[in-house]
N, C-alpha and C positions, 0 to 999 in steps of 0.2 A: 117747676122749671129749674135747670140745675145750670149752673156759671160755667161756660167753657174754660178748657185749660191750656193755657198758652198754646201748645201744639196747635189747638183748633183755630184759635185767634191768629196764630201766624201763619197759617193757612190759608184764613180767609183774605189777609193782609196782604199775602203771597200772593194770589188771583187778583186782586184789586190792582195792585201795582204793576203785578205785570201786563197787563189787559191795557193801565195808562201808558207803560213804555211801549207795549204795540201800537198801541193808535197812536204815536207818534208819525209824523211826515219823513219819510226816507232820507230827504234831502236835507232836514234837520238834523235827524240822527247823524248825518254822513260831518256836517261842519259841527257840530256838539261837538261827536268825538274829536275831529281835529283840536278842539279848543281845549280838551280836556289834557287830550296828550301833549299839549305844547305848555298848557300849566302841573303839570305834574312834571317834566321836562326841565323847566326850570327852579323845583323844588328844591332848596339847599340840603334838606334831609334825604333826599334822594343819593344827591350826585356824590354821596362818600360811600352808598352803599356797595359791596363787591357782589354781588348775585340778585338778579331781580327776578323772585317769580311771578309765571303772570299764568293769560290763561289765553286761548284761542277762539274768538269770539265765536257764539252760537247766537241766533234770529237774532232778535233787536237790542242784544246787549251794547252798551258802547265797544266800540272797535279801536283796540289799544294797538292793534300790528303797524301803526307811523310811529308811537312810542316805545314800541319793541325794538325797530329798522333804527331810529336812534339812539337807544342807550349800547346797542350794540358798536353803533360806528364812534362811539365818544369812548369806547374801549370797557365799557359794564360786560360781565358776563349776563346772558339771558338764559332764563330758564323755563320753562313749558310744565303744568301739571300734567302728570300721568294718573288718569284713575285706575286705583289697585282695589277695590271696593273694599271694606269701609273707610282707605286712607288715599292718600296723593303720592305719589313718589315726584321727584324734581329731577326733569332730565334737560341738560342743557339743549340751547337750540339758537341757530343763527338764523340769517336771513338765505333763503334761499335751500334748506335743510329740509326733506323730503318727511310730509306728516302723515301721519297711518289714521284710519276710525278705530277711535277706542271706547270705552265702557260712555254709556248715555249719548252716544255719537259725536262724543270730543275728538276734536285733530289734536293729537300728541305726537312729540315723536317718538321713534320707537325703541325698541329695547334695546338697541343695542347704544344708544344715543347713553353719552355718559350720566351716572348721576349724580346730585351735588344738592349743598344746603343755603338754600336763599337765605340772605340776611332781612330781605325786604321783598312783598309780597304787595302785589296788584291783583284784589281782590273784587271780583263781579260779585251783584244783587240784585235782589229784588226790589228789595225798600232797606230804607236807613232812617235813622235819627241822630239828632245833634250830640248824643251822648257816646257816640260810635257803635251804637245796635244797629245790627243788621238781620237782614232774612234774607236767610241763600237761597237754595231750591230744594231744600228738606232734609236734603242726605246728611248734611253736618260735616264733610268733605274739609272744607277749606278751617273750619275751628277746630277740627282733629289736628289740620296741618299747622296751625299758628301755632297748640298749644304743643306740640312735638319740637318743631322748631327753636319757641322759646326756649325750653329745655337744653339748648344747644348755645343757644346765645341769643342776645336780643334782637329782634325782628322788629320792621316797621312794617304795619298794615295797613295799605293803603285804600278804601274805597271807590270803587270808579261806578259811576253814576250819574244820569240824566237828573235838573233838578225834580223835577213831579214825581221821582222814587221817593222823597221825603215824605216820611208820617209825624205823628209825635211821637209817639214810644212803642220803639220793639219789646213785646213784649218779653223779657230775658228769662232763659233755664241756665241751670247749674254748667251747661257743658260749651255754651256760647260764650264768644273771644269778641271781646270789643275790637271795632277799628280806633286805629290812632289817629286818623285824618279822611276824609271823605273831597273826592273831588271831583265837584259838578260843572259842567260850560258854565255855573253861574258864580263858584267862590269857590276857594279851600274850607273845609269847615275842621278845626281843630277841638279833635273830643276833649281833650285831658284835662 
């Protein structure tokens, strides 16, 4: 019998977690995410950031568009990932800004929508742990984007997340980007 290799284990980690955010109750999900968005909302690390990128909610992710509609009107730029495969581009976006189907069936805006470098990043998953590991949806997308980012200046990464995404340990590869904070309807959990 031979030991699987993180890939595989975060695989199967991946399907377990997501299969619990689906059986999730609708109407759960729908007040979660309000809780989440009103305490990341009021995050002091937030509110100095000038660029927040987020992402456009797909099935039973938490739904961040009441904390998108707000950091816009408190005068934050917002910004939308675009997937360029194997990377993100960051194109701004307001409320009411007309979204195209892009690569994996994401709503982004579209090309013509300017681009720009988030200081701070609202980042979906699968599963998390208290260490700030995460499992995204495999492509490695969003850790391409942290570590690029960094590069530029320092980023705050934020996880947004139902609690029952929680495991104990993701298990981490060389190319994976810790979050700095995780934020579930149930707490902030601060990695560092």
């Amino acid at each position: 019998m031979t030991d699987a290799s993180p890939a595989e284990i975060k695989d199967r980690l991946r399907r377990e977690a997501l299969a619990r955010r689906d059986g999730l109750d609708p109407a759960f999900r729908k007040r979660a995410s309000l809780a989440i968005c009103e305490t990341i909302l009021a995050l002091p690390d937030l509110s100095t950031r000038r660029v927040v990128g987020a992402y456009w909610p797909l099935r039973s992710e938490v739904d961040p568009r009441p904390l998108l509609a707000a950091l816009d009107a408190r005068g934050q730029a917002v910004a939308l990932s675009q997937v360029v495969h194997p990377t993100l581009d960051w194109r701004l976006w307001r409320p009411g800004d007309v979204l195209v189907r892009g690569g994996f069936g994401v709503r982004e805006p579209g090309p013509d929508a300017p681009g720009c470098f988030p200081d701070a990043l609202l980042v979906p998953l699968a599963a998390f742990d208290r260490r700030g590991g995460r499992i995204g949806y495999g492509k490695g997308h969003f850790d391409r984007s942290i570590a690029a980012l960094t590069h530029l200046h320092p980023v705050l990464a934020i996880g947004i997340a139902f609690a029952l995404q929680e495991i104990v340990a993701v298990p981490l590869e060389p190319h994976d980007r810790r979050l700095d904070l995780v934020v579930t309807e149930r707490e902030i959990i601060r990695t560092g």
